[in-house]
DSSP file (Angstrom, degrees, kcal/mol; ACC not computed):
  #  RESIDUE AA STRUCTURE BP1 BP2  ACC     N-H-->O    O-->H-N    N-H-->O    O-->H-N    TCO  KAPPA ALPHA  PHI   PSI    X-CA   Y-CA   Z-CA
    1    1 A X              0   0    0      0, 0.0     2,-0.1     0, 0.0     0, 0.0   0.000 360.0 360.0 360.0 140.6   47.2  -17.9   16.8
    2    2 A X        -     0   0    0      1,-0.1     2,-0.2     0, 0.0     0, 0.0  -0.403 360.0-141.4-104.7 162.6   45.8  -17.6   13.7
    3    3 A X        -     0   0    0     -2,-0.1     2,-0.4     2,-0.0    -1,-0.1  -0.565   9.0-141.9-111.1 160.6   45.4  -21.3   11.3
    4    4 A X        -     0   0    0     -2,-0.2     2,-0.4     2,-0.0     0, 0.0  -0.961  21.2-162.1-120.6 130.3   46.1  -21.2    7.5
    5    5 A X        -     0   0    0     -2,-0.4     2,-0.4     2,-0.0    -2,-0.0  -0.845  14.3-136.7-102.2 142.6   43.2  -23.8    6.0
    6    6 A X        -     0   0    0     -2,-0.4     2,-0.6     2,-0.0    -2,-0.0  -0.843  20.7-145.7 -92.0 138.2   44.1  -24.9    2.5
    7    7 A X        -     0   0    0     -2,-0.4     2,-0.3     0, 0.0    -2,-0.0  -0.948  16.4-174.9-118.9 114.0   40.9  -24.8    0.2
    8    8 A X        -     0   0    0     -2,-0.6     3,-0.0     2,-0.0    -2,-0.0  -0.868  27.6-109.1-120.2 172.5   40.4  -27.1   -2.2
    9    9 A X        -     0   0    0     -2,-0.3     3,-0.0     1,-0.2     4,-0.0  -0.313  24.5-127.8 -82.7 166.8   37.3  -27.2   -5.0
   10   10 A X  S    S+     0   0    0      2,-0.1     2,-0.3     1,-0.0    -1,-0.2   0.802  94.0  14.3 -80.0 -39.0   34.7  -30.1   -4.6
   11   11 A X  S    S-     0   0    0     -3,-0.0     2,-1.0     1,-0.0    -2,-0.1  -0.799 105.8 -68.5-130.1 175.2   35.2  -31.0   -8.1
   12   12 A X        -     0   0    0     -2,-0.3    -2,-0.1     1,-0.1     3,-0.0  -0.599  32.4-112.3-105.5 153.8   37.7  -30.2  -10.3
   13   13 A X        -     0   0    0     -2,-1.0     2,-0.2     1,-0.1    -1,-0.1  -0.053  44.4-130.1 -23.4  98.6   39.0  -26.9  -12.4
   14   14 A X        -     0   0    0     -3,-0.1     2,-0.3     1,-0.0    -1,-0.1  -0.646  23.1-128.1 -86.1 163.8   38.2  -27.8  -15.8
   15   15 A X        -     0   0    0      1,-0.2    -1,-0.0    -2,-0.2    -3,-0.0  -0.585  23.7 -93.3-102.8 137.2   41.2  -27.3  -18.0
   16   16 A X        -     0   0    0     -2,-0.3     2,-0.4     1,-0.1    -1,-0.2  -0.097  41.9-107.3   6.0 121.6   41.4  -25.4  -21.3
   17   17 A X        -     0   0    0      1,-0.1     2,-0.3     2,-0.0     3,-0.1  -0.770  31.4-118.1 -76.5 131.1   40.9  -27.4  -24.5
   18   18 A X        +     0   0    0     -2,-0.4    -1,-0.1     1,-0.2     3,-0.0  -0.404  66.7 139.2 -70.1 116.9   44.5  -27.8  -26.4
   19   19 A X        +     0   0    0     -2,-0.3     2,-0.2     0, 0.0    -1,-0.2   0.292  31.0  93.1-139.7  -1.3   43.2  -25.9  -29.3
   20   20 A X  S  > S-     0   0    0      1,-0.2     4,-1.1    -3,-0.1     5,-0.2  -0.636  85.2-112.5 -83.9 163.9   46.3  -23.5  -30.3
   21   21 A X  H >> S+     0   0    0     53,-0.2     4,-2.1    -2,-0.2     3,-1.2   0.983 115.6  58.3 -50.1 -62.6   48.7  -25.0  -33.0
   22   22 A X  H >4>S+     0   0    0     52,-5.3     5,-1.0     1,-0.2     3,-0.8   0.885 105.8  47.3 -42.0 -58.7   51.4  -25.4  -30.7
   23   23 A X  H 345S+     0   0    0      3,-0.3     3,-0.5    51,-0.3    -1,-0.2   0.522 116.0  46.2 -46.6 -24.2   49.4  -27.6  -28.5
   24   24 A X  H <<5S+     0   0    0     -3,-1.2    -1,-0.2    -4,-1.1    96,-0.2   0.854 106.9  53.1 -92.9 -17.0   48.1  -29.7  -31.4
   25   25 A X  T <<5S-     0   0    0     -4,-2.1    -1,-0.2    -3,-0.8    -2,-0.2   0.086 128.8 -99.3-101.1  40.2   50.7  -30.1  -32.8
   26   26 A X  T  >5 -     0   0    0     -3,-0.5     4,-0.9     4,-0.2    -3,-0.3   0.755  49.9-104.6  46.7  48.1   52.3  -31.4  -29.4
   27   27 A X  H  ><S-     0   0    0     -5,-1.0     4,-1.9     1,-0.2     3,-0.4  -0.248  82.9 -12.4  70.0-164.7   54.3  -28.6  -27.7
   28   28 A X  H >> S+     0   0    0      1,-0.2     4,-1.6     2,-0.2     3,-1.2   0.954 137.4  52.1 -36.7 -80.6   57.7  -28.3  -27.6
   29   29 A X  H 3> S+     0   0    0      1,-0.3     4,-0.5     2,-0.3    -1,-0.2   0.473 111.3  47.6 -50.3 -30.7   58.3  -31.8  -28.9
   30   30 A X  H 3< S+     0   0    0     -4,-0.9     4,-0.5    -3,-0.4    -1,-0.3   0.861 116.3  45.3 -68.4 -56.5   55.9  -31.3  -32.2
   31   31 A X  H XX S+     0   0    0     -4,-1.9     4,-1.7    -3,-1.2     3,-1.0   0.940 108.4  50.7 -79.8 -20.0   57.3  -28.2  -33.0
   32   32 A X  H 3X S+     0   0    0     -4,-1.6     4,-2.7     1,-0.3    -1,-0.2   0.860 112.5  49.8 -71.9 -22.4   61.0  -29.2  -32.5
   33   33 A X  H 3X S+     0   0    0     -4,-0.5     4,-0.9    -3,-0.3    -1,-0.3   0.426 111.4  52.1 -76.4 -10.0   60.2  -32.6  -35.1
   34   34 A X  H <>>S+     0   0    0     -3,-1.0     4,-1.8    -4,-0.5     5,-0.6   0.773 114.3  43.8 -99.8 -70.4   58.5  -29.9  -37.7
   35   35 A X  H  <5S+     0   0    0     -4,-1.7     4,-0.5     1,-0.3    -2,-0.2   0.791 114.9  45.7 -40.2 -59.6   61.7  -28.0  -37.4
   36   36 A X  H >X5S+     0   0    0     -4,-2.7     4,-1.6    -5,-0.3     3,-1.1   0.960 113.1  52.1 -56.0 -58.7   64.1  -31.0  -37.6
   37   37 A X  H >X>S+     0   0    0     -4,-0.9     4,-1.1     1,-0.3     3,-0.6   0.967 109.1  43.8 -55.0 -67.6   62.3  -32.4  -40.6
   38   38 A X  H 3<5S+     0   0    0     -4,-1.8    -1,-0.3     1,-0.3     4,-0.3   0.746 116.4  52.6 -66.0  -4.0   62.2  -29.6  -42.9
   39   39 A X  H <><S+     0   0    0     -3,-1.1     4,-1.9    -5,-0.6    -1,-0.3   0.950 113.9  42.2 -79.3 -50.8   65.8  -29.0  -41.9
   40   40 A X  H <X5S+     0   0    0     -4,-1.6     4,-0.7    -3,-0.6    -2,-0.2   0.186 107.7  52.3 -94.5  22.4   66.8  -32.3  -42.7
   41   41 A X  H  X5S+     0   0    0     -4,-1.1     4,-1.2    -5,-0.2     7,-0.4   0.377 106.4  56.4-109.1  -7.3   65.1  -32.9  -45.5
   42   42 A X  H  4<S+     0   0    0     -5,-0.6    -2,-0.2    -4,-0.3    10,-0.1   0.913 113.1  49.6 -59.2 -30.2   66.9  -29.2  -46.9
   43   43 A X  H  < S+     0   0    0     -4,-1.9    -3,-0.2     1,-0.2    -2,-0.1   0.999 124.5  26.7 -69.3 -64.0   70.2  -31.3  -45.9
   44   44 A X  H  < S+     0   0    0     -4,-0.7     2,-0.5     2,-0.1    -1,-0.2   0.396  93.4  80.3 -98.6   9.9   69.1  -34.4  -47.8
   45   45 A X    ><  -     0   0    0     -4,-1.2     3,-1.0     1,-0.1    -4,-0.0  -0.932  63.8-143.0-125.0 138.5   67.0  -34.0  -50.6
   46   46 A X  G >  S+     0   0    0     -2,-0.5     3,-0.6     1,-0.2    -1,-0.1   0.517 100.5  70.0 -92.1  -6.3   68.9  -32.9  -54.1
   47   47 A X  G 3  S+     0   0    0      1,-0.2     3,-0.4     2,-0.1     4,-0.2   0.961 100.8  54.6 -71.5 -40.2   65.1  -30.4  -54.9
   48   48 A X  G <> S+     0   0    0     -3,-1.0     4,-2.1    -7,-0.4    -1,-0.2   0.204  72.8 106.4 -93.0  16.5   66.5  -28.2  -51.8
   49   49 A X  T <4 S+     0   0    0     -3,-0.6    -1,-0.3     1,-0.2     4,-0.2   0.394  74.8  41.0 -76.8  -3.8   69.4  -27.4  -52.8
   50   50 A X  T  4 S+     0   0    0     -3,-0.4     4,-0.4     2,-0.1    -1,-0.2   0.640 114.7  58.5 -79.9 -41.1   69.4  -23.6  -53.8
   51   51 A X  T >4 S+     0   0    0     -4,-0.2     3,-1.3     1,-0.2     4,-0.3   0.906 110.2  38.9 -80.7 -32.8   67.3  -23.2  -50.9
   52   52 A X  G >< S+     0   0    0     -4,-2.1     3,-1.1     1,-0.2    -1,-0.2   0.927 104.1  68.4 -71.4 -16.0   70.0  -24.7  -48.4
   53   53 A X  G 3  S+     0   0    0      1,-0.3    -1,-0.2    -4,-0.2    -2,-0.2   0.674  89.0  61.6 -64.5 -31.3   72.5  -23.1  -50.2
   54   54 A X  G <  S+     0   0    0     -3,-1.3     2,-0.4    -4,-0.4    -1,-0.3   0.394 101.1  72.0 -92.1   3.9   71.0  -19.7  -48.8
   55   55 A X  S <  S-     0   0    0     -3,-1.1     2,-0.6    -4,-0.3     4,-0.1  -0.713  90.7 -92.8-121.6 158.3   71.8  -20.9  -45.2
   56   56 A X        -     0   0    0     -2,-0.4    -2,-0.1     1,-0.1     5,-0.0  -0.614  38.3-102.7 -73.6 148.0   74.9  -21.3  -43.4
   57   57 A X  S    S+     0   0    0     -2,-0.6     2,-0.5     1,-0.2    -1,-0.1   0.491 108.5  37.6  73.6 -96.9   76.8  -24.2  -43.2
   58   58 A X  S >  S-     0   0    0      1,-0.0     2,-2.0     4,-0.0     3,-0.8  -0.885  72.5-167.0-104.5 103.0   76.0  -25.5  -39.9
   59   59 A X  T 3   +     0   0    0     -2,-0.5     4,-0.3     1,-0.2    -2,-0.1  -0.473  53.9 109.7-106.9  79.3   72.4  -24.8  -39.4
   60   60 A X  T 3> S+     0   0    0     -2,-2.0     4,-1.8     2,-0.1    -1,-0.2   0.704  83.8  43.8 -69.5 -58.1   72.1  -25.4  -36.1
   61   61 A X  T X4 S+     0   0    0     -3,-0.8     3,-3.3     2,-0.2     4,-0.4   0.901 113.7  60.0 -37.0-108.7   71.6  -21.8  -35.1
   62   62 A X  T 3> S+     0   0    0      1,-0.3     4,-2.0     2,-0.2    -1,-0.1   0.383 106.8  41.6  60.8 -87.5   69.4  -22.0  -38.1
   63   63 A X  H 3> S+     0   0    0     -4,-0.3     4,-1.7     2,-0.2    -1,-0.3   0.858 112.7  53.7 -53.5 -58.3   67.5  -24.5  -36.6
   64   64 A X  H XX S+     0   0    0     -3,-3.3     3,-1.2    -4,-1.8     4,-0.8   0.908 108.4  53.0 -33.8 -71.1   67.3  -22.9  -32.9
   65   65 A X  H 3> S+     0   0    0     -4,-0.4     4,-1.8     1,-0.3    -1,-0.2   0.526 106.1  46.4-101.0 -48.1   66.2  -20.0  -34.1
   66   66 A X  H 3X S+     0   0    0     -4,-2.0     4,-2.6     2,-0.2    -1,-0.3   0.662 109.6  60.6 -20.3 -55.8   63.3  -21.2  -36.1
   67   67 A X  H <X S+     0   0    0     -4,-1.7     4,-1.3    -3,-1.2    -2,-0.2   0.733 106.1  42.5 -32.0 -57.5   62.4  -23.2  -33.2
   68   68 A X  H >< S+     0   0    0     -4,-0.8     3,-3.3     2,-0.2    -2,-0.2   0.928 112.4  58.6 -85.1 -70.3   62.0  -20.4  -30.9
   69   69 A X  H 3X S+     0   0    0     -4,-1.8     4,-2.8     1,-0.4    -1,-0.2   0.549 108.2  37.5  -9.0 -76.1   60.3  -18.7  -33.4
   70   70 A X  H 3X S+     0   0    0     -4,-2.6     4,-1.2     2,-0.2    -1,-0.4   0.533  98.0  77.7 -60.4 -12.5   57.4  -21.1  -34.2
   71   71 A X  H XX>S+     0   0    0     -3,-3.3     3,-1.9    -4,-1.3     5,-1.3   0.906 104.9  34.6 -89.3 -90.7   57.1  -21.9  -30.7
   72   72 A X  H >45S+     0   0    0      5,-1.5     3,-3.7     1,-0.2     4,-0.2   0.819 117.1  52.7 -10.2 -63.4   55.1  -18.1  -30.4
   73   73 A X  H 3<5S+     0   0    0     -4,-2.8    -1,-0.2     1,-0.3    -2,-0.2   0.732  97.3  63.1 -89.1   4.9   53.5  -18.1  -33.6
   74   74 A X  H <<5S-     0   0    0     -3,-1.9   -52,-5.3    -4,-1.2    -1,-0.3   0.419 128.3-103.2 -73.2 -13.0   52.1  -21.4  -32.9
   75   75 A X  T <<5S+     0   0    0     -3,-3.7     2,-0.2    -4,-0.9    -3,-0.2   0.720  87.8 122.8 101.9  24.3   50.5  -19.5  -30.3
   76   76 A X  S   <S-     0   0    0     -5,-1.3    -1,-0.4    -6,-0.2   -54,-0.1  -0.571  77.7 -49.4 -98.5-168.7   53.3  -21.3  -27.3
   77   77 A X        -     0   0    0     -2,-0.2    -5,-1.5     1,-0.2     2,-0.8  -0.119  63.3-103.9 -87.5 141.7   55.3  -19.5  -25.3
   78   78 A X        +     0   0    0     -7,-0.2     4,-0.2     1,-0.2    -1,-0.2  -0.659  43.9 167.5 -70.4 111.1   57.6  -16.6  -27.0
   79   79 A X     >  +     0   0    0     -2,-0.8     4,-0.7   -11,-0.2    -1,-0.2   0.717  65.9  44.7 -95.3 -46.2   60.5  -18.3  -26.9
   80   80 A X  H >>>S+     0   0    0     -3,-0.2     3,-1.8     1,-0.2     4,-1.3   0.962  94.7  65.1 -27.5 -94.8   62.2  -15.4  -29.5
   81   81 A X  H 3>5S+     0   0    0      2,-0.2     4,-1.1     3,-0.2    -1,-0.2   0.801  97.0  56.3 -24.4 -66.9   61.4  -12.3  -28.5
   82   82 A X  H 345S+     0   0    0     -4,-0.2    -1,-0.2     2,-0.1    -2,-0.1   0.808 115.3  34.9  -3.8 -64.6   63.1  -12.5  -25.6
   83   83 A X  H <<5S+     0   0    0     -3,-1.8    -2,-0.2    -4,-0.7    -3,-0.1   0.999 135.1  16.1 -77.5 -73.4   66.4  -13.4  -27.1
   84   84 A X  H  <5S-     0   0    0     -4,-1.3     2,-0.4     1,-0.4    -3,-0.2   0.476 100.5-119.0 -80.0 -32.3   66.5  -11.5  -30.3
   85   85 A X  S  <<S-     0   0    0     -4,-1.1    -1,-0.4    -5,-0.5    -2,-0.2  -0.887  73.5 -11.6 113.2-153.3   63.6   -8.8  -29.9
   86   86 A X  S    S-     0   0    0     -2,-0.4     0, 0.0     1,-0.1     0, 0.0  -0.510  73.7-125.1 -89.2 130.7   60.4   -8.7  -32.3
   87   87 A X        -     0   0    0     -2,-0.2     5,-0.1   -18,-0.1    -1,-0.1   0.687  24.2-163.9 -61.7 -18.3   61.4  -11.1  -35.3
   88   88 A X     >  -     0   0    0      1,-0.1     4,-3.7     3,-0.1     5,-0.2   0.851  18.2-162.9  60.2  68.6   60.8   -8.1  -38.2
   89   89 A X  H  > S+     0   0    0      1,-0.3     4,-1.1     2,-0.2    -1,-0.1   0.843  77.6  45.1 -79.4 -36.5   60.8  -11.3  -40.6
   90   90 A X  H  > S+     0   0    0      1,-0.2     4,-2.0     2,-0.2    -1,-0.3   0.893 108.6  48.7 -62.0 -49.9   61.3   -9.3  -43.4
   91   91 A X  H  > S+     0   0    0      1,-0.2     4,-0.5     2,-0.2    -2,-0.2   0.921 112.7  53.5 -58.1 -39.4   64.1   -6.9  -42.4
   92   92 A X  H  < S+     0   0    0     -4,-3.7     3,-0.2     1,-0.3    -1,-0.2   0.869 119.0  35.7 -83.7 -16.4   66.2  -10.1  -40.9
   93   93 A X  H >< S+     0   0    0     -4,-1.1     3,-3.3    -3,-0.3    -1,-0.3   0.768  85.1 101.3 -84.4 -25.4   65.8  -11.9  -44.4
   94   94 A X  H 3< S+     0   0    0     -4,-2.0    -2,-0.1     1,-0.3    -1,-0.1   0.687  74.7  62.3 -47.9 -34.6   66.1   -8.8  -46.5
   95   95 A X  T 3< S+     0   0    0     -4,-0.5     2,-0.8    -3,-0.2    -1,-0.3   0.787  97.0  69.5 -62.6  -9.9   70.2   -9.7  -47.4
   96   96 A X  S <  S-     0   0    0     -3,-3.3    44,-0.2     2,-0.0    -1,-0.1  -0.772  94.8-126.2-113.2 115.9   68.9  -12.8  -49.1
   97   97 A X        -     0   0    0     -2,-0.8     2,-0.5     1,-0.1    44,-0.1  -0.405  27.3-161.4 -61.3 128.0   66.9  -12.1  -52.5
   98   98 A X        +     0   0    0     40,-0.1    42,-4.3    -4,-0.1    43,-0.7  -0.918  20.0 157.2-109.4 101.5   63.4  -13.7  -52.4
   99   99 A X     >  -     0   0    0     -2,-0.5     4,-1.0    40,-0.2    43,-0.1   0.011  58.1 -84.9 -98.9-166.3   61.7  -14.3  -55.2
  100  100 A X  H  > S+     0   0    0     41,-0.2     4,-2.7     2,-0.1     5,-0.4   0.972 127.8  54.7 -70.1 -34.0   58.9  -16.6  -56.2
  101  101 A X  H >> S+     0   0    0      2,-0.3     4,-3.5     1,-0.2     3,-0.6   0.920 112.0  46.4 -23.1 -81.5   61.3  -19.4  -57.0
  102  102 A X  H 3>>S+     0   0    0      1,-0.3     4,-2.7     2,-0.2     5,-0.6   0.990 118.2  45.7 -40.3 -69.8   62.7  -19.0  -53.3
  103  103 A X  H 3X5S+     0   0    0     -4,-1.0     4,-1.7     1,-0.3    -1,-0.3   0.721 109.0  46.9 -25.6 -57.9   59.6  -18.9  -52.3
  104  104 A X  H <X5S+     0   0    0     -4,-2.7     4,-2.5    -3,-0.6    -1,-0.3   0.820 113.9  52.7 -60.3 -42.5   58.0  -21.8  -54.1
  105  105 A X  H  X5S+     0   0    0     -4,-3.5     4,-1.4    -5,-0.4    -1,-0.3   0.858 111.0  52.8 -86.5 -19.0   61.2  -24.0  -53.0
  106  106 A X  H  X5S+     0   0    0     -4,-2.7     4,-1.2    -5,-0.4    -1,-0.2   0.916 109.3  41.9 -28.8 -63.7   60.4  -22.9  -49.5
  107  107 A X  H >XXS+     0   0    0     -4,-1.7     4,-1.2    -5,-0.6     3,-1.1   0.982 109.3  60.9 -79.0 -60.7   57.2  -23.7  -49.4
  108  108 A X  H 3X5S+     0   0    0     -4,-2.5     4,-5.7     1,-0.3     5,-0.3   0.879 106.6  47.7  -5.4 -66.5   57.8  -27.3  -51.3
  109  109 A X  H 3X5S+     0   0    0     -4,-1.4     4,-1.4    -5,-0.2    -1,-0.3   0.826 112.5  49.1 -85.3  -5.8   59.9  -28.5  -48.8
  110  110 A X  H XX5S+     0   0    0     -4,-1.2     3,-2.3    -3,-1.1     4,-2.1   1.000 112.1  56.8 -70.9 -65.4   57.2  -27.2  -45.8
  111  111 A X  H 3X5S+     0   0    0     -4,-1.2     4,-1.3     1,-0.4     5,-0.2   0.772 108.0  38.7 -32.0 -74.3   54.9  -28.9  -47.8
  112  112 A X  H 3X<S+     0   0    0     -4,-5.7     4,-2.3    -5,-0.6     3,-0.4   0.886 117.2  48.0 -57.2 -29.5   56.6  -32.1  -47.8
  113  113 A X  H <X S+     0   0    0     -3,-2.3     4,-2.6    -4,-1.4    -2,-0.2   0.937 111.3  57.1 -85.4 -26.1   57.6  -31.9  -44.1
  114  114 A X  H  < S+     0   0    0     -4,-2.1    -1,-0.2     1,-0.2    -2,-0.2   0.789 107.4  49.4  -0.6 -61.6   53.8  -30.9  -43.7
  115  115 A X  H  < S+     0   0    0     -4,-1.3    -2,-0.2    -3,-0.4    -1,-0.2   0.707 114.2  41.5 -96.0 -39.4   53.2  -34.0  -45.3
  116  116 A X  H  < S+     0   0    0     -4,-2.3     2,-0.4    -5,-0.2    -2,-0.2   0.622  90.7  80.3-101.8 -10.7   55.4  -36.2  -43.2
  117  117 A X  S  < S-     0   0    0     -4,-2.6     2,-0.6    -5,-0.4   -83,-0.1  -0.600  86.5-107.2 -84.6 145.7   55.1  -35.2  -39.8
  118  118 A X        +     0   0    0     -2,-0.4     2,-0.2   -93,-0.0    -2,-0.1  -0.566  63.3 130.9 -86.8 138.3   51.8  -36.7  -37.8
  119  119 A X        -     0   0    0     -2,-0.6   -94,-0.1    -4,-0.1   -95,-0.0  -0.921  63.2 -86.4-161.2 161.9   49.7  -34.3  -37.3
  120  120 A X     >  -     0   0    0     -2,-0.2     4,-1.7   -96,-0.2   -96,-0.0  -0.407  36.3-120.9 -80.6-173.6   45.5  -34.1  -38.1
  121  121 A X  H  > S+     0   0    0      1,-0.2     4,-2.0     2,-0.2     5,-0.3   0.907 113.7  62.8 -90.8 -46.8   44.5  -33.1  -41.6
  122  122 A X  H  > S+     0   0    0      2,-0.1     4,-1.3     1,-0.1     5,-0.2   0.951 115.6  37.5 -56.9 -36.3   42.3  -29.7  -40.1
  123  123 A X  H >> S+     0   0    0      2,-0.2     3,-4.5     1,-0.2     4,-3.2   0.980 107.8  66.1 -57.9 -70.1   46.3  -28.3  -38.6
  124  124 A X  H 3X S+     0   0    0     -4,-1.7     4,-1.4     1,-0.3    -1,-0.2   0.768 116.8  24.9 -32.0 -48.0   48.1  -29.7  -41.8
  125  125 A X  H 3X S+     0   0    0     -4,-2.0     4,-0.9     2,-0.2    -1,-0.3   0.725 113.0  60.1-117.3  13.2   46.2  -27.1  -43.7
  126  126 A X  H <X S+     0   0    0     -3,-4.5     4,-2.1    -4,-1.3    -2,-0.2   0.774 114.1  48.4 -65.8 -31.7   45.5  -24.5  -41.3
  127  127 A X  H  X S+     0   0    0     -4,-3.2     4,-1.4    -5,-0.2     5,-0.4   0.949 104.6  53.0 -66.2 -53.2   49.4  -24.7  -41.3
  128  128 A X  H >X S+     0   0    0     -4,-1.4     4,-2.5    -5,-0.4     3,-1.3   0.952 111.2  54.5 -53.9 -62.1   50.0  -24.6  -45.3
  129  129 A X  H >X S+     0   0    0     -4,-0.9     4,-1.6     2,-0.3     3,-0.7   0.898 113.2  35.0 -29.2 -87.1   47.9  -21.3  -45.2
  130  130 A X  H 3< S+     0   0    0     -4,-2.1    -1,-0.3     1,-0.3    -2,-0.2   0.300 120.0  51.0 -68.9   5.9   49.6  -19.5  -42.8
  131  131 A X  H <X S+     0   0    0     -4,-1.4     4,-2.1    -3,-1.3    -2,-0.3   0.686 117.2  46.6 -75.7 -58.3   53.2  -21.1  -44.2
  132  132 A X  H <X S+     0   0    0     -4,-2.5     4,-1.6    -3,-0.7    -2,-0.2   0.757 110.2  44.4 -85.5 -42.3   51.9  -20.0  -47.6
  133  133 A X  H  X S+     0   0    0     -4,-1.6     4,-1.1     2,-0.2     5,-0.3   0.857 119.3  50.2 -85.4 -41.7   50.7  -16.3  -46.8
  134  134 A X  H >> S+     0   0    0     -5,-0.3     3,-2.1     2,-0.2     4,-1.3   0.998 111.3  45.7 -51.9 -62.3   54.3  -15.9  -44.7
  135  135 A X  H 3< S+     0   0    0     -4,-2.1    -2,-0.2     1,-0.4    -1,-0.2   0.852 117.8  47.1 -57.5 -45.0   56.6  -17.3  -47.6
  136  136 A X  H >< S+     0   0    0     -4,-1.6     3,-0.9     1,-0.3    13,-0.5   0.692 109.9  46.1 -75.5  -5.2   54.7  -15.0  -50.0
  137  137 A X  H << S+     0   0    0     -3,-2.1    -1,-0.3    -4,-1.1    -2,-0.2   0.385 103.2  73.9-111.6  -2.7   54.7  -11.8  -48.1
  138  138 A X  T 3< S+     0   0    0     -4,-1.3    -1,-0.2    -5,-0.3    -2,-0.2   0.640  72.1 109.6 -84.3  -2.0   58.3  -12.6  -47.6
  139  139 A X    <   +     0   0    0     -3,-0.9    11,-0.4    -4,-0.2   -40,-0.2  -0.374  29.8 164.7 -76.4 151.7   59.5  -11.9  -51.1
  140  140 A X        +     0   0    0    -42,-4.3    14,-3.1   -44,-0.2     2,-0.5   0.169  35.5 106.0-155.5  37.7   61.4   -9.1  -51.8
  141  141 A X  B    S-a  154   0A   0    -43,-0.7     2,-0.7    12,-0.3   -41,-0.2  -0.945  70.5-115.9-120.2 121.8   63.0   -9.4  -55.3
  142  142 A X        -     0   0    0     12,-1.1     2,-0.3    -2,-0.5     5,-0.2  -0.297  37.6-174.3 -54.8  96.0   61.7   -7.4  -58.0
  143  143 A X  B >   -B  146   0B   0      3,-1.1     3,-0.5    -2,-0.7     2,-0.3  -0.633  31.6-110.4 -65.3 148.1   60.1   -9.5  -60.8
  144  144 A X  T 3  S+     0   0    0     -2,-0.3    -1,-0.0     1,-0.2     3,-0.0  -0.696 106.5   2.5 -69.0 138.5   58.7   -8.6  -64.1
  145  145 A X  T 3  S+     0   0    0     -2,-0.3     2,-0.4     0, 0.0    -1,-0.2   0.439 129.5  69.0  64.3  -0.7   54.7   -9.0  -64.0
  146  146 A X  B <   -B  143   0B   0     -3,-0.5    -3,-1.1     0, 0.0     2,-0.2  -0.863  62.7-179.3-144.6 118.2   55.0  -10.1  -60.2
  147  147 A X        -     0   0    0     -2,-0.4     2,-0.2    -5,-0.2    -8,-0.1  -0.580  29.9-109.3-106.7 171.5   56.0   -7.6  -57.4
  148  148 A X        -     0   0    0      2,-0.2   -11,-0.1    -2,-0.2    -1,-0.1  -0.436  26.2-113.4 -83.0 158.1   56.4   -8.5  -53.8
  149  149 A X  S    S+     0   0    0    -13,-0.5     2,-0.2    -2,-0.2   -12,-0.1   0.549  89.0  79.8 -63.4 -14.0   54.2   -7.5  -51.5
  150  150 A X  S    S-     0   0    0    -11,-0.4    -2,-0.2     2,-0.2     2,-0.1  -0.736  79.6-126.2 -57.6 125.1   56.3   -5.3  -49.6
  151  151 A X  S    S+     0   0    0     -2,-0.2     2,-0.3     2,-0.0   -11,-0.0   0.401  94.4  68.5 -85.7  13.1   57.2   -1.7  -50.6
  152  152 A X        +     0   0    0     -2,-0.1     2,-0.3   -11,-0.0    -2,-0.2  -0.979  68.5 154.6-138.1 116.4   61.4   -2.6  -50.2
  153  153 A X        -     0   0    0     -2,-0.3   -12,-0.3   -12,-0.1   -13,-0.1  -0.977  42.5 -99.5-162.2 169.7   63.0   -5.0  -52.7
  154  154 A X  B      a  141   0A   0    -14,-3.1   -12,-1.1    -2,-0.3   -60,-0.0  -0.058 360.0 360.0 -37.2 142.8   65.8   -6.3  -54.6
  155  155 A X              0   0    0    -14,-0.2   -14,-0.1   -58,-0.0    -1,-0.1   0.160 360.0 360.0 -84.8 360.0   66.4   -5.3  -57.9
C-alpha cells in the first residue's frame, strides 16, 4: 500500500505585495464605499443634479453595475464581464449626450468622493488620472472648438 505524505515548505511562501488599486484601496469593501459615496453624494448634493438626472430613478442597478465594473479595472476580479460581456463603455453610454459639461460634472463629483474616501494620496491621484482620461474619452457630443475623442457623436 502506497502512503500519501503531505509536504509542507520549511519556511513560508512569501505572498504578493497588495500593489493593484483594488487591493489598496481595500477590495471588495473599498471599492463598494467609492461606489456608494459618489452615488450618494449624486443623490444629495444640489451641484449633481443634471448629472443624476441622466440616471434612473432607482440607482441601485446603477450602482451594481459600476461596482462590478471597477472591481476589474481596479485590476480585481472581473466581476462584469461575466454578466454583461466586454463593457464597450462608450457604445453603453452612447444614448446619453456627453459633453464637457457632463463630463466636468462627472468628474467633480469623483473628485470629491476621491476626496472623501480614505485612501493614500499616491492612489487618490493615480485614480483622478485614470477617472479623468475615462470621463474624457467618454464624450460624444459634438462641440464647437472641442470634439470628442471618438469618431461617433451627438450632434
Amino acid at each position: 500500500m502506497s502512503e500519501t505524505i503531505a509536504i509542507t515548505p520549511a519556511a513560508p511562501v512569501p505572498q504578493p505585495v497588495s500593489s493593484t488599486p483594488y487591493q489598496r484601496l481595500g477590495g471588495a469593501e473599498g471599492v463598494r464605499r467609492l461606489v456608494d459615496h459618489f452615488y450618494d453624494l449624486m443623490d444629495l448634493e444640489p451641484q449633481y443634479a443634471d448629472l443624476r438626472a441622466m440616471h434612473p430613478t432607482n440607482s441601485e442597478e446603477t450602482r451594481e453595475k459600476l461596482y462590478l465594473f471597477l472591481s476589474g479595472w481596479l485590476g480585481g476580479p472581473d466581476l462584469y464581464s461575466p454578466q454583461y460581456g466586454h463593457p464597450r463603455l462608450r457604445m453603453r453610454h452612447f444614448p446619453y449626450a456627453i459633453g464637457t459639461k457632463e463630463r466636468d460634472e462627472w468628474m467633480a463629483c469623483m473628485v470629491q468622493t476621491l476626496n472623501e474616501v480614505e485612501m493614500d494620496d499616491t492612489l487618490r491621484r493615480q485614480l483622478h488620472e485614470a477617472f479623468a482620461g475615462t470621463a474624457d474619452w467618454m464624450r460624444n457630443k459634438a462641440e464647437p472648438g472641442n470634439m470628442p475623442a471618438g469618431n461617433v457623436v451627438h450632434g
